[in-house]
Chimera marker file (.cmm) of the C-alpha trace (Angstrom):
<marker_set name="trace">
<marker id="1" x="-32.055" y="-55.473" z="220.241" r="1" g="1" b="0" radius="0.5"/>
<marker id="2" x="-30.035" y="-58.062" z="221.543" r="1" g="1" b="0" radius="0.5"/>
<marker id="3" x="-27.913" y="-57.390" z="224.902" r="1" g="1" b="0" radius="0.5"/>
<marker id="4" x="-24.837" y="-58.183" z="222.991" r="1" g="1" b="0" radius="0.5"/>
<marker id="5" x="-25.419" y="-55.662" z="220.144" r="1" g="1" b="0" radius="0.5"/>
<marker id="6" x="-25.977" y="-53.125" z="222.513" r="1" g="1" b="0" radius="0.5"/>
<marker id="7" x="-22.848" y="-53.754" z="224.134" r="1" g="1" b="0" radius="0.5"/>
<marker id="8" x="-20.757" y="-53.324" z="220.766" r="1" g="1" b="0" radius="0.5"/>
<marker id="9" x="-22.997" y="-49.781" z="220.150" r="1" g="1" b="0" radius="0.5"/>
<marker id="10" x="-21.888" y="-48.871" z="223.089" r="1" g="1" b="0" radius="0.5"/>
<marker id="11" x="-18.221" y="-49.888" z="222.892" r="1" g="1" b="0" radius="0.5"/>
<marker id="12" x="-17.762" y="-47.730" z="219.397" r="1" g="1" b="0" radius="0.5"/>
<marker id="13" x="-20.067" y="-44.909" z="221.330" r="1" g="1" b="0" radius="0.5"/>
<marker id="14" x="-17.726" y="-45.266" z="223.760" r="1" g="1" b="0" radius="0.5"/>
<marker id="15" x="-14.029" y="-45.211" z="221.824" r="1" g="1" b="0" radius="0.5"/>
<marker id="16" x="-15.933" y="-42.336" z="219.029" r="1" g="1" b="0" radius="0.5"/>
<marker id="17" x="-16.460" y="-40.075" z="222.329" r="1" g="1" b="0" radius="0.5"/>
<marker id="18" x="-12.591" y="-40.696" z="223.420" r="1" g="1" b="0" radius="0.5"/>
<marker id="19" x="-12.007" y="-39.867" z="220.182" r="1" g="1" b="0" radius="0.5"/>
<marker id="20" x="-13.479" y="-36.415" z="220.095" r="1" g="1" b="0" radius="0.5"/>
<marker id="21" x="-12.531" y="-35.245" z="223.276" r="1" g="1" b="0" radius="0.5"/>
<marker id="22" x="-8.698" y="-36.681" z="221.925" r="1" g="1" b="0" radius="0.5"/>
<marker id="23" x="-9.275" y="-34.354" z="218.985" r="1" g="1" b="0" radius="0.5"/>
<marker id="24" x="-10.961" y="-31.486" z="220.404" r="1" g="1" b="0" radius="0.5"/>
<marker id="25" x="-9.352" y="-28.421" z="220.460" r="1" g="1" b="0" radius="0.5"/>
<marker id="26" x="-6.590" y="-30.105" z="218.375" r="1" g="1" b="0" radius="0.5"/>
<marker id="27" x="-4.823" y="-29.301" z="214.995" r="1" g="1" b="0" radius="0.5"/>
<marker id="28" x="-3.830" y="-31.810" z="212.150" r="1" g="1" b="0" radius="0.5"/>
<marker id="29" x="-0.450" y="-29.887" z="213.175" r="1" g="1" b="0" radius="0.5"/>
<marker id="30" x="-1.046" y="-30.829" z="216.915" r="1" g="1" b="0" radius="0.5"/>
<marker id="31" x="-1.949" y="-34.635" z="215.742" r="1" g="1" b="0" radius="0.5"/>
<marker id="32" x="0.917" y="-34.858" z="213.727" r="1" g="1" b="0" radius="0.5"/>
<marker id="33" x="3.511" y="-33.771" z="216.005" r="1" g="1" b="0" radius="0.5"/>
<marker id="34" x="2.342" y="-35.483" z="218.952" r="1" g="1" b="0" radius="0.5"/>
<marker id="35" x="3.199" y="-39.280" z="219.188" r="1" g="1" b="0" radius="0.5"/>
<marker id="36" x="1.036" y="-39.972" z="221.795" r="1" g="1" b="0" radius="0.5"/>
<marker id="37" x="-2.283" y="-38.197" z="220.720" r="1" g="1" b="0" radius="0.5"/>
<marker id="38" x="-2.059" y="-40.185" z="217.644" r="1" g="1" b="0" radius="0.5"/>
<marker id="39" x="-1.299" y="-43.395" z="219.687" r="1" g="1" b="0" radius="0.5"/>
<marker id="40" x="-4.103" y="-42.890" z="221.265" r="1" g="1" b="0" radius="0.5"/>
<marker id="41" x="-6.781" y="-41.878" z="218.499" r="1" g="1" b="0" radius="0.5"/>
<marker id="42" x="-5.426" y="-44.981" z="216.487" r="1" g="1" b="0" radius="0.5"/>
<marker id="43" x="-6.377" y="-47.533" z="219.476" r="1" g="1" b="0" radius="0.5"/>
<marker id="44" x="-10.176" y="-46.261" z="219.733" r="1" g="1" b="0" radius="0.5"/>
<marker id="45" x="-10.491" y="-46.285" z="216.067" r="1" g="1" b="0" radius="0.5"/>
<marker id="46" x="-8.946" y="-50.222" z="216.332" r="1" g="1" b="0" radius="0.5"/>
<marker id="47" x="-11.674" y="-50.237" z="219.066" r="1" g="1" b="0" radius="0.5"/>
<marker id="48" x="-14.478" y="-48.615" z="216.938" r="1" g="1" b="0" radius="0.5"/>
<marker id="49" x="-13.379" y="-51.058" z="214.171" r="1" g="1" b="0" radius="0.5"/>
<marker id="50" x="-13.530" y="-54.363" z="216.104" r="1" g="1" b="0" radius="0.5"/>
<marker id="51" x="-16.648" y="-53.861" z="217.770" r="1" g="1" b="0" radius="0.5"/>
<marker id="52" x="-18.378" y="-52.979" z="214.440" r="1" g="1" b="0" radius="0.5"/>
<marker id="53" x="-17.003" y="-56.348" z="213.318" r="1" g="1" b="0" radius="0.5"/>
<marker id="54" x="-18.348" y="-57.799" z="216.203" r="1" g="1" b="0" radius="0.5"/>
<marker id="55" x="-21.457" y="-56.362" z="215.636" r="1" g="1" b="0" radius="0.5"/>
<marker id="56" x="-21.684" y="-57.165" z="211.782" r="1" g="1" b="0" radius="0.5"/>
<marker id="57" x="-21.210" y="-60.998" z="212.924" r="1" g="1" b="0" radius="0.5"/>
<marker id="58" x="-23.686" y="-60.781" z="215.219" r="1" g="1" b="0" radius="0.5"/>
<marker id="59" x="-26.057" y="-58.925" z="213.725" r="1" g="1" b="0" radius="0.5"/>
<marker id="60" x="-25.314" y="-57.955" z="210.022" r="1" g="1" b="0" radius="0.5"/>
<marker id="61" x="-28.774" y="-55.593" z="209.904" r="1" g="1" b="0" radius="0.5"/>
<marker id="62" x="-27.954" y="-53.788" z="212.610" r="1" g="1" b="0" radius="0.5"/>
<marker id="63" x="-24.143" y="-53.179" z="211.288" r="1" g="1" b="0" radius="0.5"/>
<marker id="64" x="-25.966" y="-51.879" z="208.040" r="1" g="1" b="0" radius="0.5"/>
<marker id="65" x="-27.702" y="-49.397" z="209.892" r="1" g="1" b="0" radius="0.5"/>
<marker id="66" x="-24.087" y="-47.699" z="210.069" r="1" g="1" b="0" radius="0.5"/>
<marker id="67" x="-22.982" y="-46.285" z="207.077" r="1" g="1" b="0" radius="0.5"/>
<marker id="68" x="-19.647" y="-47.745" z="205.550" r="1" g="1" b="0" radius="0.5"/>
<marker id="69" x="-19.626" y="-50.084" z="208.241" r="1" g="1" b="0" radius="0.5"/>
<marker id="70" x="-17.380" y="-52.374" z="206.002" r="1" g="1" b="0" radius="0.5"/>
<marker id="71" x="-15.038" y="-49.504" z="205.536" r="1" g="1" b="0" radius="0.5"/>
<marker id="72" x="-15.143" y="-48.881" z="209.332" r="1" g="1" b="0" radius="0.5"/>
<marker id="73" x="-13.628" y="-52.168" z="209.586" r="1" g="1" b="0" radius="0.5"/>
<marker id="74" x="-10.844" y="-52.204" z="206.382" r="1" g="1" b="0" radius="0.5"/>
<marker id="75" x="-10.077" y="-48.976" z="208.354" r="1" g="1" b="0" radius="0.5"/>
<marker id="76" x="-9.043" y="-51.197" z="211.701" r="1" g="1" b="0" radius="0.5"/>
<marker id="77" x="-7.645" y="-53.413" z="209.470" r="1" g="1" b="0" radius="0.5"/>
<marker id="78" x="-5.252" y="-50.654" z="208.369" r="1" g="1" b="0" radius="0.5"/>
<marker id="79" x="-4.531" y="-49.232" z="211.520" r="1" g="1" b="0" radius="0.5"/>
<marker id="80" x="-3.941" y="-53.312" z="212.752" r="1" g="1" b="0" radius="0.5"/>
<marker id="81" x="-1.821" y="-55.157" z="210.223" r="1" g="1" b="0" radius="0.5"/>
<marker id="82" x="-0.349" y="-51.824" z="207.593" r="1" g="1" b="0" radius="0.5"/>
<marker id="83" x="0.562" y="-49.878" z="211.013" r="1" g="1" b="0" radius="0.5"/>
<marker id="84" x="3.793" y="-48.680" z="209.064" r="1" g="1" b="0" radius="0.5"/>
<marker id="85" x="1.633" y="-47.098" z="206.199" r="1" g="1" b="0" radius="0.5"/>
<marker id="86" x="-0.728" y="-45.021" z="208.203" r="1" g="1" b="0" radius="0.5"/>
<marker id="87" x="-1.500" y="-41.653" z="206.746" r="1" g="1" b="0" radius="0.5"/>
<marker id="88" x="-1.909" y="-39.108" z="208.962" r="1" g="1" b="0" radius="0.5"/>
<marker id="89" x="-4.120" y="-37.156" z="207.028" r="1" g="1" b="0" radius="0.5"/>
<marker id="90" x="-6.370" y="-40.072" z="206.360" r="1" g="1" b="0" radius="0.5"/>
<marker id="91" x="-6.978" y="-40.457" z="210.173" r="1" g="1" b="0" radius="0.5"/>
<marker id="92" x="-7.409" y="-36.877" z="210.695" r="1" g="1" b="0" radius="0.5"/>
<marker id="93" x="-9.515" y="-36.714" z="207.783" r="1" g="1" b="0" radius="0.5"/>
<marker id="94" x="-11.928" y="-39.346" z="209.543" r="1" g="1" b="0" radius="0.5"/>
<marker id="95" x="-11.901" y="-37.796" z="212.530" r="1" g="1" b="0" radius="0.5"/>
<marker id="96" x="-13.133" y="-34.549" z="211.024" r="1" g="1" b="0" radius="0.5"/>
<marker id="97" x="-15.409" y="-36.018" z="208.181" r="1" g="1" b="0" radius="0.5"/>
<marker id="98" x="-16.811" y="-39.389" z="209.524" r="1" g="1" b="0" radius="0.5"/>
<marker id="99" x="-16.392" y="-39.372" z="213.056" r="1" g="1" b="0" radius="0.5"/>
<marker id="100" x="-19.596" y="-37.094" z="213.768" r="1" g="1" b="0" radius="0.5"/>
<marker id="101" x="-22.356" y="-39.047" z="211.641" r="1" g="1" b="0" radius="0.5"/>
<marker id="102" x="-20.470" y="-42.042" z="213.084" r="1" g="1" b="0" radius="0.5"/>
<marker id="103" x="-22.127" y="-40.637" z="216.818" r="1" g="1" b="0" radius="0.5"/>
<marker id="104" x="-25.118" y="-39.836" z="215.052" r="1" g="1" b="0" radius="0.5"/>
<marker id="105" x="-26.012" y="-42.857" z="214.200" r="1" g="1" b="0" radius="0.5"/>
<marker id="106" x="-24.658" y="-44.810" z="217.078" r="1" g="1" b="0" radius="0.5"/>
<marker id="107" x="-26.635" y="-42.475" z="219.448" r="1" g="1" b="0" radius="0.5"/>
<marker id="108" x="-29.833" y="-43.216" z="216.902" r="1" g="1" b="0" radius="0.5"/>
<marker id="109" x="-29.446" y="-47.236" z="217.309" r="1" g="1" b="0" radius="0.5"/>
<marker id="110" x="-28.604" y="-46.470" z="221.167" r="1" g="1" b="0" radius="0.5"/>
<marker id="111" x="-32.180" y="-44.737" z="221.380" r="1" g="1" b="0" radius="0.5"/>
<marker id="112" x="-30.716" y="-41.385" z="222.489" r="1" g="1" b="0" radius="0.5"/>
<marker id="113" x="-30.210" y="-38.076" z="221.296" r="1" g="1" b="0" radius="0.5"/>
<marker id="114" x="-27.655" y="-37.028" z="218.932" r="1" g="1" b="0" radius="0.5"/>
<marker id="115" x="-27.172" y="-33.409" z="220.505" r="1" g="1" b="0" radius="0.5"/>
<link id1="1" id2="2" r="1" g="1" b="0" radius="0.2"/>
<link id1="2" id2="3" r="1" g="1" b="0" radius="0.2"/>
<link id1="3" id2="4" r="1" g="1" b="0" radius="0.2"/>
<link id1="4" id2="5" r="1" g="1" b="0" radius="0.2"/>
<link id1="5" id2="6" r="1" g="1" b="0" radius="0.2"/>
<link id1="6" id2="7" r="1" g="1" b="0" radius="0.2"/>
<link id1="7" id2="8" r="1" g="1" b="0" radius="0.2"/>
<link id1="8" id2="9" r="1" g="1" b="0" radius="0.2"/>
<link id1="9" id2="10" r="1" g="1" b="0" radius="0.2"/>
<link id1="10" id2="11" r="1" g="1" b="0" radius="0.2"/>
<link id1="11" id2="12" r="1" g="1" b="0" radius="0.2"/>
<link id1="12" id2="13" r="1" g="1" b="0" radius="0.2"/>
<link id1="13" id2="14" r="1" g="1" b="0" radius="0.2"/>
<link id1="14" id2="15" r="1" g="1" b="0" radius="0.2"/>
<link id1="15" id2="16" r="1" g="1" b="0" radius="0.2"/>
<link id1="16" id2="17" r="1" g="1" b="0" radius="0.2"/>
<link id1="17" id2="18" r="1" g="1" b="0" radius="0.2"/>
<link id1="18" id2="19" r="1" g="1" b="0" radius="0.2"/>
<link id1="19" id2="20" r="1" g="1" b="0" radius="0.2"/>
<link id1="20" id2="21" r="1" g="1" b="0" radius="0.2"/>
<link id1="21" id2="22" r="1" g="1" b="0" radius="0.2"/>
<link id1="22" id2="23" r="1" g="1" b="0" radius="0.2"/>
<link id1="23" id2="24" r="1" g="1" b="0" radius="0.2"/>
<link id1="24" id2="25" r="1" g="1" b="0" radius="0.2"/>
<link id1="25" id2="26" r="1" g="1" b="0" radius="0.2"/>
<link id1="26" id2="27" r="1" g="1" b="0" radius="0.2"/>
<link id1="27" id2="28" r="1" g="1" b="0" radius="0.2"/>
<link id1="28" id2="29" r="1" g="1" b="0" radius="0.2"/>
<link id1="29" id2="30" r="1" g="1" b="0" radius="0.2"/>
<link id1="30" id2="31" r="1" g="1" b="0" radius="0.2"/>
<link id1="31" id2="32" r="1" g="1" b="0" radius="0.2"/>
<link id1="32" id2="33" r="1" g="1" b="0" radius="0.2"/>
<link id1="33" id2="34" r="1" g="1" b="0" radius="0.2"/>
<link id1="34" id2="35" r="1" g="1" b="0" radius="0.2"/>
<link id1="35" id2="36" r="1" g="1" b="0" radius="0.2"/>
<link id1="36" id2="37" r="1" g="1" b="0" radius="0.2"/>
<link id1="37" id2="38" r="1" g="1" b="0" radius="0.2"/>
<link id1="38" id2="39" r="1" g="1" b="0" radius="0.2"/>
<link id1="39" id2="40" r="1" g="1" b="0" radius="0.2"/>
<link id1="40" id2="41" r="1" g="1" b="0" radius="0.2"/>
<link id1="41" id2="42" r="1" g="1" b="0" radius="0.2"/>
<link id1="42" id2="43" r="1" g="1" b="0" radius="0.2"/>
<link id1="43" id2="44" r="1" g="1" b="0" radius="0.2"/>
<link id1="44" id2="45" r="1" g="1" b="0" radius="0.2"/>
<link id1="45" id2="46" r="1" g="1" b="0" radius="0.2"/>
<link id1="46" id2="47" r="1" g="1" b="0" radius="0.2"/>
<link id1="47" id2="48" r="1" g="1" b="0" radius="0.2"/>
<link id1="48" id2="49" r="1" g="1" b="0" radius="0.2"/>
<link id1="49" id2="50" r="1" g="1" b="0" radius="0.2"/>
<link id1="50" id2="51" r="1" g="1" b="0" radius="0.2"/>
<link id1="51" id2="52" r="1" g="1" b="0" radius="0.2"/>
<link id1="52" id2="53" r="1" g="1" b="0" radius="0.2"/>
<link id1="53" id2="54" r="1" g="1" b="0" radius="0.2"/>
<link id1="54" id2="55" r="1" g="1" b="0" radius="0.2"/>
<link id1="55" id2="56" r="1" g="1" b="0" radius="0.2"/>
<link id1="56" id2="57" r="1" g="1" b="0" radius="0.2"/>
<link id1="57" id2="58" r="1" g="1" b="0" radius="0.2"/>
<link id1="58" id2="59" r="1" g="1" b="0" radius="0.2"/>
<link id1="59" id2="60" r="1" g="1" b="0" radius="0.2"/>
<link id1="60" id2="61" r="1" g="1" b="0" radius="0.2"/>
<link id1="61" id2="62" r="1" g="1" b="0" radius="0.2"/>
<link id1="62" id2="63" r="1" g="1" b="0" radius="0.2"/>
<link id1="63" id2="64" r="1" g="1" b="0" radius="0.2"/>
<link id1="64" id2="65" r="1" g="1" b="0" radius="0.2"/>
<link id1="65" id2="66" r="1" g="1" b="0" radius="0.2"/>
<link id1="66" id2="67" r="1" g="1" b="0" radius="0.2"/>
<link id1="67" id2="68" r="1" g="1" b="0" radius="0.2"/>
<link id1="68" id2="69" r="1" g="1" b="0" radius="0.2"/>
<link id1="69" id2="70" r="1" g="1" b="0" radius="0.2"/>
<link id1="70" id2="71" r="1" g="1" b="0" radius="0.2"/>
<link id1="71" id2="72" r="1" g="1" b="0" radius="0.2"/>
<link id1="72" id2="73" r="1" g="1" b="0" radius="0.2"/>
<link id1="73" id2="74" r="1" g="1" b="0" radius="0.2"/>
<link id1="74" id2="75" r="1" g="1" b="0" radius="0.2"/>
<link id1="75" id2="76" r="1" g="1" b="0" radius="0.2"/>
<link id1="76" id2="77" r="1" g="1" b="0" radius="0.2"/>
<link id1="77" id2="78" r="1" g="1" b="0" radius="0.2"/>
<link id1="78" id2="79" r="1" g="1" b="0" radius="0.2"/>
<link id1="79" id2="80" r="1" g="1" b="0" radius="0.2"/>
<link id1="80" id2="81" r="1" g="1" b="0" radius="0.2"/>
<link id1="81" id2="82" r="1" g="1" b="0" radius="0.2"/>
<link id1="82" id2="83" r="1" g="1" b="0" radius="0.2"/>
<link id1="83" id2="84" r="1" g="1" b="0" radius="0.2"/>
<link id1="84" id2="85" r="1" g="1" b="0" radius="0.2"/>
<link id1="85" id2="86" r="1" g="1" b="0" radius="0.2"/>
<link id1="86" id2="87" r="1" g="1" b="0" radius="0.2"/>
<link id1="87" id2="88" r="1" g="1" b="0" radius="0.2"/>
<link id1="88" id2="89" r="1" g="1" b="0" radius="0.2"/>
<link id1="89" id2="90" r="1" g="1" b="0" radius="0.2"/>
<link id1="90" id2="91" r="1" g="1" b="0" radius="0.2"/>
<link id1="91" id2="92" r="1" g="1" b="0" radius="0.2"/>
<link id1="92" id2="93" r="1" g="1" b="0" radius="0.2"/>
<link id1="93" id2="94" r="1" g="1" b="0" radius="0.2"/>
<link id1="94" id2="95" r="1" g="1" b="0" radius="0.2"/>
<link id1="95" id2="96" r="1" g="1" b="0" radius="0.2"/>
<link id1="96" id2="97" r="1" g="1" b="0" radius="0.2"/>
<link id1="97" id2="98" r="1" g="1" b="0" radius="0.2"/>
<link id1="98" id2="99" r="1" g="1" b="0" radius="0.2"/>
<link id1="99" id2="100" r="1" g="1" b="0" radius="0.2"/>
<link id1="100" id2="101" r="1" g="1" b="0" radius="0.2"/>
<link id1="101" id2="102" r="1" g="1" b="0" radius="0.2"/>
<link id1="102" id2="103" r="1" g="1" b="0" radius="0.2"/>
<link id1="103" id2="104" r="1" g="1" b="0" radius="0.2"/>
<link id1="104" id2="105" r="1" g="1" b="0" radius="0.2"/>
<link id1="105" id2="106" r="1" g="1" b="0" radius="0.2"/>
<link id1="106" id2="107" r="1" g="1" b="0" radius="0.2"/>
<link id1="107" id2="108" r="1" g="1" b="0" radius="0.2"/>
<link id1="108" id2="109" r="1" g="1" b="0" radius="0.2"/>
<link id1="109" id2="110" r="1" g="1" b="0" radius="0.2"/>
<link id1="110" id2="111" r="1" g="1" b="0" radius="0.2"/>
<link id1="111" id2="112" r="1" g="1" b="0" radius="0.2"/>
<link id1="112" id2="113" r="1" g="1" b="0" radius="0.2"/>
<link id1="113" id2="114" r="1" g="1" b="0" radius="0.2"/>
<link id1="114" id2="115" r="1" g="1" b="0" radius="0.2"/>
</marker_set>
């Protein structure tokens, strides 16, 4: 794997794990109601988004070992340029239904464990 690939696994490992611990312990109620959680959450997912595009550039194979790694990126896309139509629920619903195999998988490509 190329040194530059492994930097972009690493960046959405990275910004995934921030958003976890973000998360953890949290409600949708607590997400919704706190401007600054979400703030947050939103800029690793931007994070998580641009390095996958990154990574898809660089090596489109490798990207494809993530699944909906297109979506991953229409979902920075979102966040980026339709900031004023962001759905809280769709974010949350990421972080509670994506999010994990997302680490999965990055962990698999990074050559570690997922546990």
């Amino acid at each position: 794997m190329q040194l530059e690939a492994r930097k972009y696994l690493f960046d959405i490992k990275q910004a995934a794990d921030l958003i976890a611990a973000f998360s953890g312990g949290k409600s949708f109620a607590d997400y919704e109601q706190d401007a600054m959680l979400r703030s947050a959450i939103e800029r690793q997912f931007e994070i998580v988004g641009e390095a996958v595009s990154q990574l898809a550039r660089l090596d489109p194979v490798l990207a494809g070992r993530l699944t909906e790694y297109r979506r991953i990126i229409a979902f920075r896309n979102i966040l980026i340029h339709a900031y004023a139509t962001i759905d809280d629920r769709i974010v949350w619903g990421v972080i509670e239904g994506q999010l994990p195999q997302l680490r999965r998988e990055v962990d698999t490509l990074l050559g570690r464990d997922a546990g």
